[in-house]
C-alpha positions in Angstrom: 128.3 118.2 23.8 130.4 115.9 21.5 133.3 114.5 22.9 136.5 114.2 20.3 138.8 111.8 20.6 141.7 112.4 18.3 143.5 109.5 17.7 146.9 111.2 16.2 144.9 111.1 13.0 145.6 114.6 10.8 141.5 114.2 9.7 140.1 114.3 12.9 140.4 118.4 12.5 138.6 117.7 9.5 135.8 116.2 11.5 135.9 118.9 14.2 135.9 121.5 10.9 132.1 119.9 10.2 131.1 119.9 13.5 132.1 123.4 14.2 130.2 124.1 10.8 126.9 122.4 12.1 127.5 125.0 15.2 127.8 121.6 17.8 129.6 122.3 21.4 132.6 120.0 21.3 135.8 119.1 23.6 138.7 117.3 22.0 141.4 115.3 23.9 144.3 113.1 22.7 143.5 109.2 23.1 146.4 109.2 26.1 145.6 112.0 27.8 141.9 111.9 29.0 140.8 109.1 31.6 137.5 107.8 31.5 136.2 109.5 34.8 137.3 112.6 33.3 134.8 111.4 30.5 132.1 110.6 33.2 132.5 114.4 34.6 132.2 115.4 31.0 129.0 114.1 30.6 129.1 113.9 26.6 125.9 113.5 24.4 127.9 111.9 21.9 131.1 111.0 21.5 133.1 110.9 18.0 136.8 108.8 18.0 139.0 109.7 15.0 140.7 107.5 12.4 144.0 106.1 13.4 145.9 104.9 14.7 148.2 102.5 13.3 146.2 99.0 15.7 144.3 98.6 18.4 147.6 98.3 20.6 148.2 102.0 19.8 144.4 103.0 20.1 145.4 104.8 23.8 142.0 104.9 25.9 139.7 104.6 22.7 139.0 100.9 22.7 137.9 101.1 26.5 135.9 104.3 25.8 134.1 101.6 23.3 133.5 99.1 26.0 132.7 101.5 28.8 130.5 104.4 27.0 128.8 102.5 24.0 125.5 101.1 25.5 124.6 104.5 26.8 126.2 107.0 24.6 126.2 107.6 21.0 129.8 106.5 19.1 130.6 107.4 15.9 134.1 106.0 14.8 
């Protein structure tokens, strides 16, 4: 499963578009409104952060998704 998080970015539905094209099982959640054991009980194969948003300061839970999820899971973003 691919874990989405949408970064108030108009393309990420774009990227969900391809991914729902290449037939891939996927869950999308705002940047604010997922925590990362929420992640953990997810368990995603790969995980897929959206452009956006305006810094770092305003990047919600992405950057510690980064931190947390990148030596074990695949991040694309």
């Amino acid at each position: 499963m691919v874990l989405v998080i949408d970064n108030y970015d108009s393309f990420t539905y774009n990227l969900v578009q391809y991914l729902g094209e290449l037939q891939a099982e996927m869950t999308i959640h705002r940047n604010d409104q997922i925590t990362l054991d929420q992640i953990r009980e997810l368990k995603p194969e790969r995980i897929l952060i959206s452009p956006g948003p305006c810094s770092p300061n305003e990047a919600g839970l992405s950057n510690d998704i980064i931190k947390t999820f990148g030596p074990a899971t695949p991040i694309l973003g």
